[in-house]
C-alpha positions in Angstrom: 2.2 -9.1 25.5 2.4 -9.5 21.6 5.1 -7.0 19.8 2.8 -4.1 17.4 2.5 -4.2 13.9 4.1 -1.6 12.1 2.5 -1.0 8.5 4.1 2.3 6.4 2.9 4.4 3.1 3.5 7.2 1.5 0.4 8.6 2.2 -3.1 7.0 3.4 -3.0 3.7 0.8 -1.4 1.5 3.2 -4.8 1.5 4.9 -6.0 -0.6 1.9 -3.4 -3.3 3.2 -4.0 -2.5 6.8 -7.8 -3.5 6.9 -6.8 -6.7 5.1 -4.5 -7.5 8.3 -7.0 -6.5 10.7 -9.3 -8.8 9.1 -7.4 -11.7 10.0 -5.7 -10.1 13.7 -8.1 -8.2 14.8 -6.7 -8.2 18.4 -2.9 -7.0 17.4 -1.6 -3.8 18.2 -1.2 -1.7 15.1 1.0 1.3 14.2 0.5 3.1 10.9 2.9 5.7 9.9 2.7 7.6 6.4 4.9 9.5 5.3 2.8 12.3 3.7 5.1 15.3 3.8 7.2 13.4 0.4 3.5 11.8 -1.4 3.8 11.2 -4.2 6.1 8.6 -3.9 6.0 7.5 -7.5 7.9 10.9 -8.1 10.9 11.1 -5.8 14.5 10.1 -7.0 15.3 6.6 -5.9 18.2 7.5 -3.1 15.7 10.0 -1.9 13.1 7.5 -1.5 15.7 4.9 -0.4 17.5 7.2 2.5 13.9 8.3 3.5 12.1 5.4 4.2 15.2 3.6 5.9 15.4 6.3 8.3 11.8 6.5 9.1 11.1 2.7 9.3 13.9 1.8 11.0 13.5 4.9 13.9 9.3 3.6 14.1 10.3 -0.3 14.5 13.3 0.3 17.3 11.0 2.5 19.3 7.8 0.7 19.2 9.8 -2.8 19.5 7.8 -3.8 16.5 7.0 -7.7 15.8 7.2 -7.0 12.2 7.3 -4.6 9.3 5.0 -3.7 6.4 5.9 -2.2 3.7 2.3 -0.9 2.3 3.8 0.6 -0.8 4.4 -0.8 -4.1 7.0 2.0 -5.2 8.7 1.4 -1.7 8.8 -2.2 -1.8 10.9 -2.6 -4.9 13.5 -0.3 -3.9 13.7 -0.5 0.1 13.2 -3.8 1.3 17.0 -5.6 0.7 18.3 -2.3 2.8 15.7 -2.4 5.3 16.5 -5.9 6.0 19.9 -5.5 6.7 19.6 -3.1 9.7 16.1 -4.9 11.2 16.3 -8.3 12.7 11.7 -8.3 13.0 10.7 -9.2 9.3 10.0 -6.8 6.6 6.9 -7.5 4.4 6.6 -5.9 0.8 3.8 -5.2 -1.5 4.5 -7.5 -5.0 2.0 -6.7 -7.8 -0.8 -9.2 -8.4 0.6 -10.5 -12.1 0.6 -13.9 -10.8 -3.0 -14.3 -9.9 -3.8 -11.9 -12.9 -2.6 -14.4 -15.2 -4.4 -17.1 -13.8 -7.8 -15.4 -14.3 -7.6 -13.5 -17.3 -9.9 -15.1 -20.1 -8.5 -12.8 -23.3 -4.8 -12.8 -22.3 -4.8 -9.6 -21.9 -4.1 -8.1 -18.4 -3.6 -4.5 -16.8 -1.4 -3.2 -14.6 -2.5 0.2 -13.1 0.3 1.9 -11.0 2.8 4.6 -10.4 5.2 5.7 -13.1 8.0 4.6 -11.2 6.2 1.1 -10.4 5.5 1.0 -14.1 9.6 1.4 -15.3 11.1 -0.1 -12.5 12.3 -3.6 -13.5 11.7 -5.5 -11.1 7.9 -5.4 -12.3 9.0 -6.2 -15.5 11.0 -9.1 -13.9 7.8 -10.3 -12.7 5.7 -9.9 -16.0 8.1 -12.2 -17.6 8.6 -14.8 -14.8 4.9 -15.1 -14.3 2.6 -13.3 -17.2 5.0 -14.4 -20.2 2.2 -15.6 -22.0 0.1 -13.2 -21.5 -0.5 -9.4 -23.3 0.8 -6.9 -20.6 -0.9 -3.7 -20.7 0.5 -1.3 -18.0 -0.6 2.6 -17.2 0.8 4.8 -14.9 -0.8 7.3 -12.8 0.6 9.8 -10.2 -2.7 11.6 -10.1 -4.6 8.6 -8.9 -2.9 9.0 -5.8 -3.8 12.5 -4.5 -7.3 11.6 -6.2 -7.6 9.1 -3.3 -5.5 11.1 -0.5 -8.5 13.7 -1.4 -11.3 11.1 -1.4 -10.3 9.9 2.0 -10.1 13.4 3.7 -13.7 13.7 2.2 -13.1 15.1 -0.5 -15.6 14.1 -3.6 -14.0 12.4 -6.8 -13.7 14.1 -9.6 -15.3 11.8 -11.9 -15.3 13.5 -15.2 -11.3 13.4 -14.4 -11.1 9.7 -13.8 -13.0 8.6 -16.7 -10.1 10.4 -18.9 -7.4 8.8 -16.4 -8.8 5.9 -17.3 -9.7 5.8 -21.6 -6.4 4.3 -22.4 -6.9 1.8 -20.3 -10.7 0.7 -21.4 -9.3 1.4 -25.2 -7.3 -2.4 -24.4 -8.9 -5.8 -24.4 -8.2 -6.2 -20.5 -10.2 -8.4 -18.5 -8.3 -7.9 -15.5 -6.4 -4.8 -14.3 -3.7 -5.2 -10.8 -4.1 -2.0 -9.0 -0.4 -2.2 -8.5 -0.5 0.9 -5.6 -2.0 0.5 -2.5 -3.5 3.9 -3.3 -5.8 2.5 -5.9 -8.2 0.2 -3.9 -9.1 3.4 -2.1 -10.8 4.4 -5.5 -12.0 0.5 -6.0 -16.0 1.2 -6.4 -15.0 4.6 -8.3 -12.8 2.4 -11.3 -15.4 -0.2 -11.5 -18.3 2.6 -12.0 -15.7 3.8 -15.0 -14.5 0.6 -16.3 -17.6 -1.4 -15.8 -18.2 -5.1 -14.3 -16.2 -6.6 -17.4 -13.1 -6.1 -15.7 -11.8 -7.9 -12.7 -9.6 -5.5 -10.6 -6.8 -7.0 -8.1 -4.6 -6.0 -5.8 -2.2 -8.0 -3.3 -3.7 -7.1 0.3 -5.3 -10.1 0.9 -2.1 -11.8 0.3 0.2 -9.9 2.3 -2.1 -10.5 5.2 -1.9 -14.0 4.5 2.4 -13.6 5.3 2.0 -11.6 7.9 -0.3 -14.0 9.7 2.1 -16.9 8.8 5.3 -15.0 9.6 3.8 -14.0 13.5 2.9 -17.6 14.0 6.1 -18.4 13.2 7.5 -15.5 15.6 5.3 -17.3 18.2 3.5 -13.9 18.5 -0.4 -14.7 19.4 -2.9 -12.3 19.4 -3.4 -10.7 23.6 -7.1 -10.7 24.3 -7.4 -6.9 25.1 -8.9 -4.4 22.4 -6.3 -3.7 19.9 -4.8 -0.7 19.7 -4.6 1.6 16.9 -2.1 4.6 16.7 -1.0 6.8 13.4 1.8 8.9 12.8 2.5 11.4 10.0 5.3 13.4 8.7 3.6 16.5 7.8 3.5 19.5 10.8 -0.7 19.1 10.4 -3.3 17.1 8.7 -6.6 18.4 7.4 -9.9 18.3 9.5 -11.6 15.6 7.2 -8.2 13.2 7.1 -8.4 13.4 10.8 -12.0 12.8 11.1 -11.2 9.6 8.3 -8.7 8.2 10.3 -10.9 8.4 13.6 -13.7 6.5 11.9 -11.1 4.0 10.7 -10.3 3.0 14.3 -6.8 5.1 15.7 -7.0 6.3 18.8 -4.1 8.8 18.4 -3.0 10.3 15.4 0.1 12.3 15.6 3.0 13.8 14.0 6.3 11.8 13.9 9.8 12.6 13.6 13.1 10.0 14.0 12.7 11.6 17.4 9.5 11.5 18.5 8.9 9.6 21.8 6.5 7.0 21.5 
């Protein structure tokens, strides 16, 4: 029987990467856990963040003897992952900004990058700008709101479009022909942007990608797909959810959705 897939978030974004996996494994086992009682990320101290995340991860892999680990979160991934890795032994995928592919395909040197203020200043993106957009214009925006604009979407909630058309005026005020939706959030809100921004910019994000190693990386593991129906399960971090966020994640495919704690019992 092949090991579950644990993917984690902040919040509901990670589902963004998730269907990206399932795409390619559609028979694995799958557990998502969000941890929706700290969302935003993008505005939590970095120990905070750090100490939280560790905790949580490492509790969800041990108990479900997970295969692997996604990290489905941009903000996460570029503070968590070297700690993470010392107390698992399974891997641990991250979420890396697509500024590589972004430079390939812009046609006026001028890319976006559309993610959380603490994505925006942390330098590890900035490390990535300059190793592979150097010769590019780098035009980055930040956004907390965009978040809980697409937490609210998902629990069927409408979007507030007059509101994401001022979100997003700095960003259609730059020559950008492509903009990396650099939080798993943000892909949520994909047909939304491109009514706002129009077809004359490419968006991009990184779940296709991260499928990609995760495939490679269970192949590796020598963990094949059982032939079964897959299994979907969620857990959250928050004593409830709202009627329309359960009702989402129902239609998305999990059979139980359920609140989790270091202790819970699987």
């Amino acid at each position: 029987m092949a090991r579950p897939i644990l993917v984690f978030d902040s919040g509901i974004g990670g589902l963004s990467v998730l269907s990206e996996i399932r795409q390619l494994l559609p028979s694995h086992d799958f557990y998502y856990l969000f941890d929706n009682a700290r969302l935003p990320y993008g505005e939590l101290t970095e120990q905070v963040l750090v100490e939280g995340c560790v905790e949580l991860v490492v509790a969800a892999a041990t108990k479900i003897n997970a295969a692997l680990v996604v990290i489905a979160c941009n903000t996460a991934s570029t503070l968590v992952l070297p700690v993470l890795r010392s107390k698992l032994t399974i891997p641990v995928v991250g979420v890396v900004p697509a500024i590589k592919p972004a430079a390939s395909d812009t046609l006026s040197g001028h890319i976006g990058l559309l993610a959380t203020p603490a994505t925006v200043k942390r330098s590890y993106t900035h490390e990535l700008v300059a190793k592979f957009a150097s010769h590019c214009q780098v035009h980055m925006f930040g956004s907390s709101e965009l978040v809980m604009m697409a937490e609210q979407k998902v629990a069927g909630v409408p979007v507030d479009m007059e509101k994401l058309t001022g979100i997003l005026a700095p960003i259609q005020a730059t020559p950008v022909d492509v903009l990396v939706l650099g939080c798993t959030h943000f892909p949520m809100l994909a047909d939304e942007l491109s009514q706002v921004l129009g077809q004359g910019i490419k968006l991009l994000d990184s779940g296709f990608a991260i499928a990609s190693r995760v495939q490679h990386l269970l192949e590796g593991l020598g963990e094949h797909e059982h032939p079964a129906p897959n299994s979907m399960k969620a857990w959250y971090t928050t004593p409830s959810l709202t009627q329309g966020l359960i009702q989402s994640l129902t239609d998305y495919g999990f059979s139980e959705i359920s609140p989790f704690t270091p202790r819970t019992r699987v």
